[in-house]
C-alpha positions, 0 to 999 in steps of 0.5 A: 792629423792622422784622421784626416790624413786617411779621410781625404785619402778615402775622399779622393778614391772615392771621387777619382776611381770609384764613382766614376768606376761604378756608372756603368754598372750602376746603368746597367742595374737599373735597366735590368731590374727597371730601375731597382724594381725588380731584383737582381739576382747575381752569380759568383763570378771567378776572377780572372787576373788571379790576382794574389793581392785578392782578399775575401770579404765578409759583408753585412748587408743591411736591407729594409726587413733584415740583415744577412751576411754575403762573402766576395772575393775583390781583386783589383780587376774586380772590385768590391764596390763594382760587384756589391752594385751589380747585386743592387748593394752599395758599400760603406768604404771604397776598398774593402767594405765591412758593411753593404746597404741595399740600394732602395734603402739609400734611394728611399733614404735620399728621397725622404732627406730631400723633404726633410732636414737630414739626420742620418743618426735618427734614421740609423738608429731607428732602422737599428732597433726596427731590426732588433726588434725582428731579431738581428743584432749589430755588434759594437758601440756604432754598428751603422750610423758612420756606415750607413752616412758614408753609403749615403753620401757617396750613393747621391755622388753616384746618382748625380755622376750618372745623371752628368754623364747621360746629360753630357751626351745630351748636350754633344746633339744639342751642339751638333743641332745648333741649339745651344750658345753656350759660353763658359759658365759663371762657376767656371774659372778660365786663366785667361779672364785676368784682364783689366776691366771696364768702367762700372765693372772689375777685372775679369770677362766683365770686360766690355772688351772681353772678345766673346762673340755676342749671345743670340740666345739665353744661355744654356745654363738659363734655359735649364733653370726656368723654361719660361724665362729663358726657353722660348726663341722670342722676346718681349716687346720693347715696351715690357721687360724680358726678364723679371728678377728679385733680389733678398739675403737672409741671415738665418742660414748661417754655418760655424767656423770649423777648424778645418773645411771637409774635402771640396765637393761642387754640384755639376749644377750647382748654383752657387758663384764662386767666392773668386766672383764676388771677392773681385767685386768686394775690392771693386766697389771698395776702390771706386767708392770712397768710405761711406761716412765720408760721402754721406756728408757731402751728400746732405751737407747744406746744398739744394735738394734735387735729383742725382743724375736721371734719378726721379727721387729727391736725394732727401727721400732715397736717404730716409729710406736707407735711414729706415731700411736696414738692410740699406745700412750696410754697417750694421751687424747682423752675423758675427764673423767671429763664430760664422765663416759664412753668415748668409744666402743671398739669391737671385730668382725669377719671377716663377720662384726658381733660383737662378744664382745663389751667393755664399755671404761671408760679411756680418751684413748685407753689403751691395757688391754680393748684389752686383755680382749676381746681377752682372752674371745674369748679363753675362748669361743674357743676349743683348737686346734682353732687358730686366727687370729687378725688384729688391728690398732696397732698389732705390738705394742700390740704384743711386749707388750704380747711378753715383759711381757707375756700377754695372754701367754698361748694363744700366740702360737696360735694367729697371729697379723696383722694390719688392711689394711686401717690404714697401712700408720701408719707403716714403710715399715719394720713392713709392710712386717711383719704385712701387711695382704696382706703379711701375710700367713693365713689372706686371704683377710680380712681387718680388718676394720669391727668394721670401718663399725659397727661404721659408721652403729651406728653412727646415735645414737651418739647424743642419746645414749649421753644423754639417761640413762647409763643402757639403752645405753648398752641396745640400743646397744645390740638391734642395734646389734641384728637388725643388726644381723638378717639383716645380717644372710639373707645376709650371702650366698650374701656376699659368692657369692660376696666375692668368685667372687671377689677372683677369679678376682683377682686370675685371674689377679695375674696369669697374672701377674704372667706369664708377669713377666716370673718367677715360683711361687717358684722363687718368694717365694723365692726373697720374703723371702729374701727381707723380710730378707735383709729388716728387719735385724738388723741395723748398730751398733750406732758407725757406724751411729755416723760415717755416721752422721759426714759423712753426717753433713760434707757435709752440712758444704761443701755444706753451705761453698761453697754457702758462697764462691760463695757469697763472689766471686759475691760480689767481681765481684761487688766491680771490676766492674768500670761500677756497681752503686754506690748503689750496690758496697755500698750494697755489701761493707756492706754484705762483712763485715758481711759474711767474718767473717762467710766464715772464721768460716765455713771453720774452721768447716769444716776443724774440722769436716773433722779431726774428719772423721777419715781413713774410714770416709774420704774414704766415704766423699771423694767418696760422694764429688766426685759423684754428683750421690751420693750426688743427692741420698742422697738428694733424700733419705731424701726428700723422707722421708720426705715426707712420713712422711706429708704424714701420719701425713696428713692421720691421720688427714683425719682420725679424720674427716672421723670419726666425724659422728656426731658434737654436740658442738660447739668447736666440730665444729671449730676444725674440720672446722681447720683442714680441712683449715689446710690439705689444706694449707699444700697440695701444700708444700706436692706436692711441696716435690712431685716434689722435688724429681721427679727433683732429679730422673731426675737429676739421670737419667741423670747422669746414661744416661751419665755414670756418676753414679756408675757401680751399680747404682739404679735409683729410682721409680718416683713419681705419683702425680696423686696418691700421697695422696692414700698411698696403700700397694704397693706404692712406697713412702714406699720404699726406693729402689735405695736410700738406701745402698743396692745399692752399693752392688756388685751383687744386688739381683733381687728383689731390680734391676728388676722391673719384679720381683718385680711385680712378688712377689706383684703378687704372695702374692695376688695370696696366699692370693685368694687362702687362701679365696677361701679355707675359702669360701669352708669350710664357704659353707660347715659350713653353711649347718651344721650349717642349718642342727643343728639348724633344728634338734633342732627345729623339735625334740623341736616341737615333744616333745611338747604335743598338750595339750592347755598349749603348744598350743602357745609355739607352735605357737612360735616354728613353726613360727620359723620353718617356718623363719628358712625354708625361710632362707634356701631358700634364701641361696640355691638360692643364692649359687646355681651360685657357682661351685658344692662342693661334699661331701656337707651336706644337708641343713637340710629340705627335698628337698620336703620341700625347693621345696614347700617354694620356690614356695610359696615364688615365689608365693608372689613375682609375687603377689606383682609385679602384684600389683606393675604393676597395681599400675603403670598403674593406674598412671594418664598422668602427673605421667608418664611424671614426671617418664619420664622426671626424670631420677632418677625415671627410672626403669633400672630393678636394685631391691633395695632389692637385694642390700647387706646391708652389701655392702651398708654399707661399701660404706657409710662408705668409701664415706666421705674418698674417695671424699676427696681424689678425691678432693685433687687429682683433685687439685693435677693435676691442679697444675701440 
């Protein structure tokens, strides 16, 4: 169309010649007027090529407190756009513009759009009337809204073309200094990588013929997204991971299929893969692996159970939970595709909450090729000899699935999966004591729920990026990860502190523990291992289930069999009785009829069924009838499991609110109103069960109490009601100890009958995993300073090998204003870590301890300045202020600084807030039940 004709027609003046036109200009501006602090004050400046093609223009120019009207001369040698930004103005169009913006209106604008969803109509409207109420007016029906976006827009291309172009000076004396081994990029697209791939990769540099020299190093792109990742020039030891990572998709972040896509517009850091990266993959995985009904029926046709490959789950277990898990279930529909062009974010992020790679889902659900691609990236960014660590909602799945048909192959060896700590609930016990991280050697105490916490942190744009262009939402996403990114870098020593001071509490508590249960460390290593061992072994063949199902479905016939002789006795006792009513011996003539010919059929099935027994089975039927302590445990053993499993269902469903940040439509809004009626309505049954099963504990209580019970008879842990709905790791929903037929072992082992032990090894696999995070905090500490110290040798040699000619004066500028940040960020984290224990053999942070003294006094200096301000503010305060300040609670300063919250912290809080009062909800209710 004719609009869209002359909107890319604008587009590309823009990009081509405008912005790039403009980052000299704009560099200069902010070197004289120290970075739009001061103003700048701009004579008119007669044109020199008298150029007969010049137009005059009448601009209005929109500032904080007024508008004014300014007139200039643009000719080819000297733009509109170039003049407006050295009077500190942006323009709304490339050319001729009939509107100009102050450049700390759009500079506020953008910072304020960071933290919130972006709404340039609000804004535009708001300023409107704030300055119509001073008594300017705007002429026509839209006078700023479509203007003042389009300043906005391609102010931040200019922000952003400016920091690529200081950057990509930078990184010429990192080159020359031999600091970096970089090799192309992921969002790079070379001709010549169309090669045929290797086994377990597809085609392109996955290659492992690809001819690129080895990495000696993280590469470039790793170290600029988290420092102490990828920052430092050391590893880990063999023992622990280098890396770790997790893994989540989340399909709330949607956008609408639109007839045409707007003009293409990348991040120069952006973190987005291309869609060429993960297409490839999709038809990887689609060739090797066969259609997924069909290889599902040879996986559980009637075969042995037993391990797949070096897997130390039983293929039963990791089916039940792909069963439960849905986002295991790659086939169901989560975003239709019909009305969304891209139907969710998947992320991969570190351990520290910063995202390394996003990929732009365009499947209705989470399928494993979006995962395969973000984890063969990484490798392609990571030296060698790094090993990593990878926790995902589904680990065990996606496991198997690289393990069955070979994906990542040549990475294999060096990842370790594990699932994320707050979606275990998903998965049996079995997989549990593999794949749990608080159980797995090397994942320290990560969670794995950092893409959890960055989709809460995004969730304010939902609405927005649904509707907004297609190249811009990629766009909006990179620049919210950057702001986050620059947040977060100041918060890195903070989150070190917290993190090691956490560990050491629960090291001191695992000691305790540890001493209480009267065991050595090594005792209980070794019980762990052989729990993991009896708990995870291959199950009975299916001949042998065959034979205790008949076993189990002969008792019910018994048990049914009896309750319908009982009724048939009762009803007897009636016809005999010469003092009972007429209408009670009428009613019992009547049901006599029609149960007698049921009694008759079940004691023929039962008589049937107990032929079909055989020898063994007969032996087993008759042990079981005989002891009530047995038929008590088998009952117990399937309420149990029952149980968990309204449990998890429960839990999933919970999980589907906790992440509807935002509901847009309508029918949005039912489905999620239902299933919250719904989990209410099935809460009593669930307590119900609860308490089932407590009653069948006494009953074995008190069966053991009379010796009634088994020589070797395990009573069963209770269950807390008051704790029913938390599901943590070491609850004892998810295990079956006393239920099950390890029980009737002549010697049981200690970690099944001794409670002590059992503690004892919970104790001690917390106490692994503190000292596996103090260990990784101590080599953070000391990458932290290497990579401080780098990034101040590049910085320095950079500005030494600038001239002071008047050509570099604002490069310059640039690159000590850079100087300077990097320098109050050393301050701040020295002063952070300075209450962690002393660390010999620690590098230097880079800067002069001269240099680290004087920037911490001036900054000592800006803080008391602003204090004094702050108490004379307060002072000033007039009599009914400080009565309001003294009546309200909320307004009493306790000397808690809200900048001294970590971001991160209070993010995560946010994040956990919605779950957490749910489950305080439903357990208050839980115990006004009881």
């Amino acid at each position: 169309s004719r609009h869209n004709h002359k909107r890319l027609k604008q587009y590309k003046n823009w990009n081509n010649d405008v912005i790039p036109r403009l980052i000299r200009p704009y560099m200069r501006l902010l070197r004289e007027t120290s970075n739009l602090k001061y103003d700048r004050t701009v004579g008119y400046q007669r044109c020199s090529c008298m150029d007969s093609g010049g137009r005059t223009l009448s601009i209005l120019v929109v500032r904080f407190t007024k508008l004014e009207r300014i007139c200039l001369r643009a000719c080819q040698c000297h733009p509109a756009a170039v003049q407006l930004v050295e009077q500190g103005l942006f323009p709304c169009a490339p050319l001729y513009p009939s509107l100009a913006v102050d450049l700390r209106v759009l500079d506020f604008a953008g910072r304020l759009f960071l933290r919130i969803s972006p709404n340039t109509t609000a804004w535009s409207e708001t300023l409107e009337e704030f300055l119509h109420s001073q008594g300017y007016q705007m002429k026509g029906e839209d006078p700023l809204r479509r203007r003042f976006g389009n300043a906005l827009h391609w102010y931040d291309s200019l922000q952003i073309a400016t920091a690529k172009f200081v950057d990509s000076v930078i990184l010429g004396t990192r080159a020359s200094l031999d600091c970096c081994d970089e090799l192309p990029p992921a969002a790079s697209n070379s001709e010549d990588e169309d090669e045929e791939g290797s086994e377990g990769s597809p085609k392109r540099h996955r290659s492992a013929n690809f001819s690129a020299p080895p990495r000696t190093r993280p590469s470039e792109y790793l170290r600029a997204r988290c420092p102490l990742c990828f920052g430092g020039k050391s590893t880990m030891s063999d023992r622990d991971s280098s890396v770790i990572v997790c893994l989540d998709a989340c399909f709330t972040h949607k956008h609408n299929k639109m007839k045409m896509r707007d003009p293409p517009r990348q991040h120069p850091k952006t973190v987005f893969i291309p869609e060429t990266e993960t297409e490839a993959w999709e038809q990887y995985v689609e060739e090797v692996r066969p259609n997924r009904a069909d290889w599902k029926k040879v996986s559980r046709g009637d075969q042995e159970d037993g391990f797949e490959g070096p897997l130390k789950v039983l293929n039963s277990v990791l089916d039940s939970c792909e069963e439960s898990f849905t986002a295991a279930d790659e086939n169901r529909q989560k975003s239709s595709t019909q009305w969304f062009d891209s139907t969710a974010l998947m992320g991969l992020l570190c351990r520290h909450d910063r995202v390394l790679w996003l990929v732009n889902m365009t499947s209705p659900g989470e399928r494993q090729h979006y995962a395969l691609t973000l984890i063969d990236t990484l490798f392609q960014h990571l030296p060698l000899h790094f090993t990593v660590g990878i926790l995902y909602d589904i680990a065990c799945t996606l496991h198997r699935s690289c393990v069955r048909w070979k994906f990542l192959d040549q990475y294999i060896n060096r990842i370790a999966f594990a699932i994320s700590v707050f979606h275990a609930y998903g998965h049996g016990w079995q997989c549990q004591c593999v794949y749990h991280p608080r159980k797995c050697r090397g994942f320290r105490l990560s969670d794995g729920e950092g893409c959890e916490r960055f989709w809460h942190s995004i969730s304010k744009l939902i609405a927005y990026l649904r509707v907004c262009g297609y190249y811009l939402r990629l766009h909006t996403i990179d620049s919210q990860v950057q702001h986050a990114d620059r947040e977060s870098l100041e918060k890195l020593a903070t989150w070190l502190v917290r993190k090691w001071r956490q560990a050491e509490v629960k090291r001191t508590k695992a000691l305790k523990a540890i001493r209480e249960s009267g065991r050595t460390q090594e005792f209980l290593q070794l019980q762990w291992e052989a729990q993991v061992k009896a708990q995870t072994k291959p199950m009975p063949r299916q001949s042998k289930n065959a034979g205790k199902n008949a076993v189990e479905e002969a008792l019910r016939l018994r048990k049914s069999c009896d309750a319908s002789r009982a009724r048939v006795a009762q009803l007897d006792a009636i016809l005999t009785d010469t003092n009972a009513p007429l209408y009670e011996v009428a009613e019992a003539e009547l049901e006599l009829e029609r149960l007698r010919p049921k009694f008759k059929k079940a004691l023929a099935e039962v008589s049937q069924q107990e032929q079909l027994l055989g020898v063994e089975g007969m032996a087993q039927y008759r042990h079981l009838v005989s002891s009530p302590f047995l038929q008590a445990r088998m009952n117990a053993l399937a309420v149990k499991t029952r149980l968990r499993e309204k449990l998890r269902a429960r839990k999933f469903e919970f999980d589907r609110i906790e992440r509807s940040f935002r509901r847009q439509q309508f029918n949005e809004r039912k489905i999620v109103t239902h299933t919250e009626d719904s989990i209410k309505r099935r809460d009593p049954g669930i307590q119900r069960l609860a308490r089932s099963y407590n009653e069948l504990h006494k009953k074995m209580v008190d069966l053991v109490r009379t010796k009634r019970a088994p020589r070797n008879a395990v009573i069963p842990s209770e269950i807390d009601m008051k704790h029913l709905f938390k599901l943590d790791v070491d609850d004892n929903i998810w295990q079956d100890i006393g239920l099950d037929e390890m029980t009737d072992l002549e010697e049981l082992p200690l970690w099944l009958c001794d409670e002590g032990v059992r503690k004892g090894i919970q104790a001690k696999l917390e106490l692994d995993r503190c000292n596996e995070e103090l260990r990784r905090l101590t080599h953070e500490r000391k990458t932290l300073r290497e990579w401080m110290a780098e990034e101040w040798d590049v910085l320095c040699t950079t500005i030494e090998d600038l001239d002071g000619g008047s050509d570099n004066e604002d490069l310059l500028y640039q690159l000590t204003e850079s100087k300077q940040n990097l320098l109050r960020l050393c301050v701040r984290w020295d002063s952070a870590l300075e209450s962690l224990p002393v660390i010999r053999g620690l590098n230097t942070w880079g800067p002069t301890t001269e240099e680290l003294k004087e920037e911490a006094k001036k900054m000592h200096v800006e803080v008391l300045v602003n204090t004094v301000i702050s108490d004379e503010d307060k002072e000033t305060g007039d009599e009914a202020e400080m009565q309001e300040y003294e009546t309200d609670e909320s307004d009493v300063d306790d000397g808690f600084d809200e900048d001294d919250l970590d971001v991160g912290l209070v993010e995560r809080l946010d994040a956990l807030r919605l779950a957490d009062s749910r489950t305080s909800d439903h357990d208050s209710d839980s115990e006004m039940v009881l």
